[in-house]
C-alpha positions in Angstrom: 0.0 0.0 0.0 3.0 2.3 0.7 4.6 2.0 -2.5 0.7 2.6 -4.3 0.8 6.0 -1.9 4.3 6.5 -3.0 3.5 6.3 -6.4 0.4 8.4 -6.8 2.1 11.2 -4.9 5.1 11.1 -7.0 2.2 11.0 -10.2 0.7 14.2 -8.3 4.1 16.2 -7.8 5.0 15.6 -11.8 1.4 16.6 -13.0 1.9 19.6 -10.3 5.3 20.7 -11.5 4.2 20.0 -15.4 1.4 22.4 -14.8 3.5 25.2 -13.2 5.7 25.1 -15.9 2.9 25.8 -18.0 1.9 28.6 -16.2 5.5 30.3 -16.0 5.1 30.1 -20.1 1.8 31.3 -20.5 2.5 34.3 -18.2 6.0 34.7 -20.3 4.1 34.8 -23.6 1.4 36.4 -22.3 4.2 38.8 -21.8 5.1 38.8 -25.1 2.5 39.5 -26.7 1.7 42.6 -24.7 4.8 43.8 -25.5 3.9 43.2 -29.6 0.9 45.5 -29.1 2.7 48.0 -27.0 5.1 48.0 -30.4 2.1 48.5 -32.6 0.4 51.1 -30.7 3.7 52.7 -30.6 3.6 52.9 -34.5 0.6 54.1 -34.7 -1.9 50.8 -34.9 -5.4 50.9 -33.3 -4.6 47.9 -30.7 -8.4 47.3 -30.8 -8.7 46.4 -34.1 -5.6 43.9 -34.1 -7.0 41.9 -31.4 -10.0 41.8 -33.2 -8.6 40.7 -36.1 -6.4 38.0 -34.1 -9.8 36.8 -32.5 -11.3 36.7 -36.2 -8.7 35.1 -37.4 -9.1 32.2 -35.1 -12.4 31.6 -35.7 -13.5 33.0 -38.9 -17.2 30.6 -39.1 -18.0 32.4 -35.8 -17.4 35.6 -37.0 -19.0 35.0 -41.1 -22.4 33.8 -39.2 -22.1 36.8 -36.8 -21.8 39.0 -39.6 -24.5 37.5 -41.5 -26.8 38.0 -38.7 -25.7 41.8 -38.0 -26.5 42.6 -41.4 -30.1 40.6 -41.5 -30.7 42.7 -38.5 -29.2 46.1 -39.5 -31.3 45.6 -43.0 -34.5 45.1 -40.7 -34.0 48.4 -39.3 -32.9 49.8 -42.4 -29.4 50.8 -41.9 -28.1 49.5 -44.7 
């Protein structure tokens, strides 16, 4: 039983540690990619309108059906 308890904690620890590491990264890109945006805004880019292109760009079928349905509605109120 000792050596089951043994081995779970060491499992634990390693999945412990793993994560952390992958923590430490995600803040370090996270970092990053503030620092990108920082550069863009510094040269004059709307940092608004990048990240909404990035999220676009990610999932562009979300966005297309979003759109569609903005312009069914704006065209019901006749705003186009």
């Amino acid at each position: 039983m000792a050596v089951e308890d043994s081995v779970a904690q060491d499992q634990l620890r390693a999945f412990i540690e793993r994560i952390e590491r992958m923590e430490e990264e995600k803040a370090a890109i996270g970092a990053d990619i503030k620092e990108i945006y920082a550069e863009a805004k510094g040269n004059g880019f709307d940092c608004k309108v990048l990240k909404r292109i990035v999220n676009i760009r990610k999932d562009k079928q979300t966005y297309d059906e979003q759109e569609a349905i903005l312009e069914l509605y704006m065209s019901a109120l006749d705003m186009v």
